[in-house]
Every structure is written in structure tokens, then in C-alpha cells.
N, CA, C and O atoms as a GROMACS GRO file, in nm:
protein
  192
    1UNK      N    1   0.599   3.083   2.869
    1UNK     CA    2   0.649   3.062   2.736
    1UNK      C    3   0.792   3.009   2.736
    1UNK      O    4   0.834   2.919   2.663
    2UNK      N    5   0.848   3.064   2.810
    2UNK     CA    6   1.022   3.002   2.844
    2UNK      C    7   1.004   2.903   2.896
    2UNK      O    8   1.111   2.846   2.876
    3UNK      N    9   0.919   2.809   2.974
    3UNK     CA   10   0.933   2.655   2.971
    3UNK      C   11   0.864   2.583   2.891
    3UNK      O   12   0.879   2.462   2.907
    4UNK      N   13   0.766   2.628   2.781
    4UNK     CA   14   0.724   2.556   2.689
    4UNK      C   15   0.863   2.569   2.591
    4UNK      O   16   0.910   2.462   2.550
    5UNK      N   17   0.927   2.689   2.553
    5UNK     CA   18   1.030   2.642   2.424
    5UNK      C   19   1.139   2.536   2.503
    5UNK      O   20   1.192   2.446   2.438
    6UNK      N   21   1.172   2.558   2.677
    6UNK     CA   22   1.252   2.494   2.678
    6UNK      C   23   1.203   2.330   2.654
    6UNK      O   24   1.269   2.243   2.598
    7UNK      N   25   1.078   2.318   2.709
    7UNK     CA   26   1.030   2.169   2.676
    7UNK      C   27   1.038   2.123   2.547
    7UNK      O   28   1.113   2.029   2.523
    8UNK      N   29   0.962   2.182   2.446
    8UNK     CA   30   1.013   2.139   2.343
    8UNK      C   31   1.124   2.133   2.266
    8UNK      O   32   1.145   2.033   2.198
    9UNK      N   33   1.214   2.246   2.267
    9UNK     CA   34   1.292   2.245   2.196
    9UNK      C   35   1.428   2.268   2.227
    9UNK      O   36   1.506   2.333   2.157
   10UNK      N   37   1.459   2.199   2.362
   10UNK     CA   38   1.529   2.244   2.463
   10UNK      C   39   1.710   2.284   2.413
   10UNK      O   40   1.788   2.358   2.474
   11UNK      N   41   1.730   2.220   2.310
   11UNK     CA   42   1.842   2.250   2.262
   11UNK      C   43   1.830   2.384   2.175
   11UNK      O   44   1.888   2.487   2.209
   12UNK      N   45   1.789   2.379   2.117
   12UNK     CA   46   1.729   2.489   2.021
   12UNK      C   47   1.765   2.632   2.100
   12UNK      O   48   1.816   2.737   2.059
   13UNK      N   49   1.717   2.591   2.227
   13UNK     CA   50   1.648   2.742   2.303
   13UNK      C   51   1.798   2.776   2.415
   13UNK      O   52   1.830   2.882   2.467
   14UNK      N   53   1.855   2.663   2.423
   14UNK     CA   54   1.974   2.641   2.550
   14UNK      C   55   2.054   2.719   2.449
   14UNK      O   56   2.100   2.809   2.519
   15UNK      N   57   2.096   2.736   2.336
   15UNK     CA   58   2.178   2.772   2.204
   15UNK      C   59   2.135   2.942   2.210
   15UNK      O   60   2.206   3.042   2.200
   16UNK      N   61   2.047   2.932   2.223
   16UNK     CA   62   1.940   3.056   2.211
   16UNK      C   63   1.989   3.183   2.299
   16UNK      O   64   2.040   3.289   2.264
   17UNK      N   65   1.950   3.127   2.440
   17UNK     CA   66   2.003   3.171   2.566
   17UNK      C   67   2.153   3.219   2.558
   17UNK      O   68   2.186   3.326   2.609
   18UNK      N   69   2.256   3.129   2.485
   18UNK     CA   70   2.383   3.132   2.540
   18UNK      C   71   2.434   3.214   2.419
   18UNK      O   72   2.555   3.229   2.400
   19UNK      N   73   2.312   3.281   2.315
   19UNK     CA   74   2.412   3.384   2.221
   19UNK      C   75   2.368   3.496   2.267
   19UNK      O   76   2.419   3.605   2.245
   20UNK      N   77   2.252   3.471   2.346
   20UNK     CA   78   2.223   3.642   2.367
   20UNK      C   79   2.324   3.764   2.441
   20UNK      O   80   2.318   3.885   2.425
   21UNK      N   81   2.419   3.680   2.532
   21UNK     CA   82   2.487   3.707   2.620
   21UNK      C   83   2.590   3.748   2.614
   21UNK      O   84   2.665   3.760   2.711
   22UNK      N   85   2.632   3.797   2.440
   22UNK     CA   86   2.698   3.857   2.342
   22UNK      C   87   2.622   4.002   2.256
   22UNK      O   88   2.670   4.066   2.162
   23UNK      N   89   2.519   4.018   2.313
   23UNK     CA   90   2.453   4.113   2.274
   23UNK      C   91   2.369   4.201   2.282
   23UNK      O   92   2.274   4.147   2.339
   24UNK      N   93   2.342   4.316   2.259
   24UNK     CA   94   2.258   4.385   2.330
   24UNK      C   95   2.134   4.368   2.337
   24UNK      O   96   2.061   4.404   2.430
   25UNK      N   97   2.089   4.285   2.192
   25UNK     CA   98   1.971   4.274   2.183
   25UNK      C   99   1.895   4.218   2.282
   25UNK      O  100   1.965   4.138   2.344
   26UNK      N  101   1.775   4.224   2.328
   26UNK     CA  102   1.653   4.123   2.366
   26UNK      C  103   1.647   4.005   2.367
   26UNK      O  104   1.692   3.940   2.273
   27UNK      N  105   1.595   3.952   2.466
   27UNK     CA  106   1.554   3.765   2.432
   27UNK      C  107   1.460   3.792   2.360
   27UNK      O  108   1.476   3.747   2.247
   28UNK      N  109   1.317   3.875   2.386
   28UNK     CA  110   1.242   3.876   2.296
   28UNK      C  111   1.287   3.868   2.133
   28UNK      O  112   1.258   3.779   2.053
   29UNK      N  113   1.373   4.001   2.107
   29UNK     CA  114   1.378   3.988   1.991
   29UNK      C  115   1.471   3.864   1.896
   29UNK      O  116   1.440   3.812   1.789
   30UNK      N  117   1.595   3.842   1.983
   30UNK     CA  118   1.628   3.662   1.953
   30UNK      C  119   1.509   3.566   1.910
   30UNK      O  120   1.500   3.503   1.805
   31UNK      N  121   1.422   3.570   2.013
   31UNK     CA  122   1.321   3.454   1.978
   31UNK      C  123   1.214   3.490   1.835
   31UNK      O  124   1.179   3.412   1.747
   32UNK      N  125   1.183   3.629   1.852
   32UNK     CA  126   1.100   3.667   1.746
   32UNK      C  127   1.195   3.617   1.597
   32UNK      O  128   1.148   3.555   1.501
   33UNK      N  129   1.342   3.665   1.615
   33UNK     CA  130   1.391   3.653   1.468
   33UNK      C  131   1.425   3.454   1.466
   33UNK      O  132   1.436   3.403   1.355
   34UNK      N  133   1.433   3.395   1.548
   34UNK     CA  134   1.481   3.284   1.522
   34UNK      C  135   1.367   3.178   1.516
   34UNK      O  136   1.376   3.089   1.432
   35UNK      N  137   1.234   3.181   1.619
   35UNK     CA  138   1.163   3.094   1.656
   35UNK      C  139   1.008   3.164   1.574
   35UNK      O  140   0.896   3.114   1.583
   36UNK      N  141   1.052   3.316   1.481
   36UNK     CA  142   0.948   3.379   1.453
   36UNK      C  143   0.763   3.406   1.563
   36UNK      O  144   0.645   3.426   1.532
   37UNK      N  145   0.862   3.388   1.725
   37UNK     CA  146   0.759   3.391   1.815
   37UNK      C  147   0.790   3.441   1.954
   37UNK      O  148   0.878   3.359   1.978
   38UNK      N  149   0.783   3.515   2.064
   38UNK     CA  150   0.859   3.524   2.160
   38UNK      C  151   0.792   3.492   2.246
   38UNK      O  152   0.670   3.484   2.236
   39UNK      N  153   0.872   3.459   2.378
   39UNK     CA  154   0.836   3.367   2.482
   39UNK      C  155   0.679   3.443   2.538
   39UNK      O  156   0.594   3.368   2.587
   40UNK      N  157   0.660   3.548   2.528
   40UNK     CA  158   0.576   3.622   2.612
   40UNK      C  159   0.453   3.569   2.547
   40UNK      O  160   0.359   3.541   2.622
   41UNK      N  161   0.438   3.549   2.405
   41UNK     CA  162   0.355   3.539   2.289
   41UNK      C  163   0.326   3.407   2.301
   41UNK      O  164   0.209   3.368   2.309
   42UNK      N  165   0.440   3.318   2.303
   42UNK     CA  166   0.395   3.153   2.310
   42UNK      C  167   0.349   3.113   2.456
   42UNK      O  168   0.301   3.000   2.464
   43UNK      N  169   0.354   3.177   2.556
   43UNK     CA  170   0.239   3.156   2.666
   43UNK      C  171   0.108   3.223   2.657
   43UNK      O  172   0.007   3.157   2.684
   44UNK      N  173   0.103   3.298   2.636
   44UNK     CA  174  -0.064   3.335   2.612
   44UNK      C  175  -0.112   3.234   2.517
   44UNK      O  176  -0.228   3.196   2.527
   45UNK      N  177  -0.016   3.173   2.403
   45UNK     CA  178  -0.087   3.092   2.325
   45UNK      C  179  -0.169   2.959   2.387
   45UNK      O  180  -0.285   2.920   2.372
   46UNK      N  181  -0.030   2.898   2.482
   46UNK     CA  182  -0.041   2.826   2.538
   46UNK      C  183  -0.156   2.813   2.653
   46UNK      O  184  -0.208   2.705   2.681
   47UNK      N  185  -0.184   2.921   2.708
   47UNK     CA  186  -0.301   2.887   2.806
   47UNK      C  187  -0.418   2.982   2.778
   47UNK      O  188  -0.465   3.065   2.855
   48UNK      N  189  -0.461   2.952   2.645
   48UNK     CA  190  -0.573   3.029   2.581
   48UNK      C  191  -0.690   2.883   2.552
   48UNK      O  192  -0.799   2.902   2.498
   0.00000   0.00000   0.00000
């Protein structure tokens, strides 16, 4: 799932990456609130 957002949306997700690192939160939950999907979720999508 982390190289499909980076493929598509590679800026999007590079932005993504570099706020988490200010916070306690999760990548998951970053991606859930921003991309309404998290990486773990958009690979199963992906190879279903």
C-alpha cells in the first residue's frame, strides 16, 4: 500500500510522511484522516 500511494500520489504522501514525524500519532491514522484509507487497506485492495 505504501508504494501504491507513493506511485500515485507521490507528493501528496512525501508531505504525509514528513508531518508525521512531529507526532505521536500513526501513519495509519495520518493516512486514514487525510487519504480517508490506510496503507495496509489500500494493498489488500490492490491485490484482490
Amino acid at each position: 500500500g505504501i508504494l501504491v500511494f507513493d506511485h500515485l500520489i507521490p507528493d501528496q504522501y512525501t508531505e504525509l510522511l514528513e508531518s508525521i514525524k512531529s507526532t505521536d500519532r500513526t501513519l495509519a491514522e495520518h493516512e486514514e484522516e487525510t487519504f480517508g484509507i490506510t496503507h495496509a487497506e489500500l494493498g489488500k485492495r490492490f491485490i484482490e
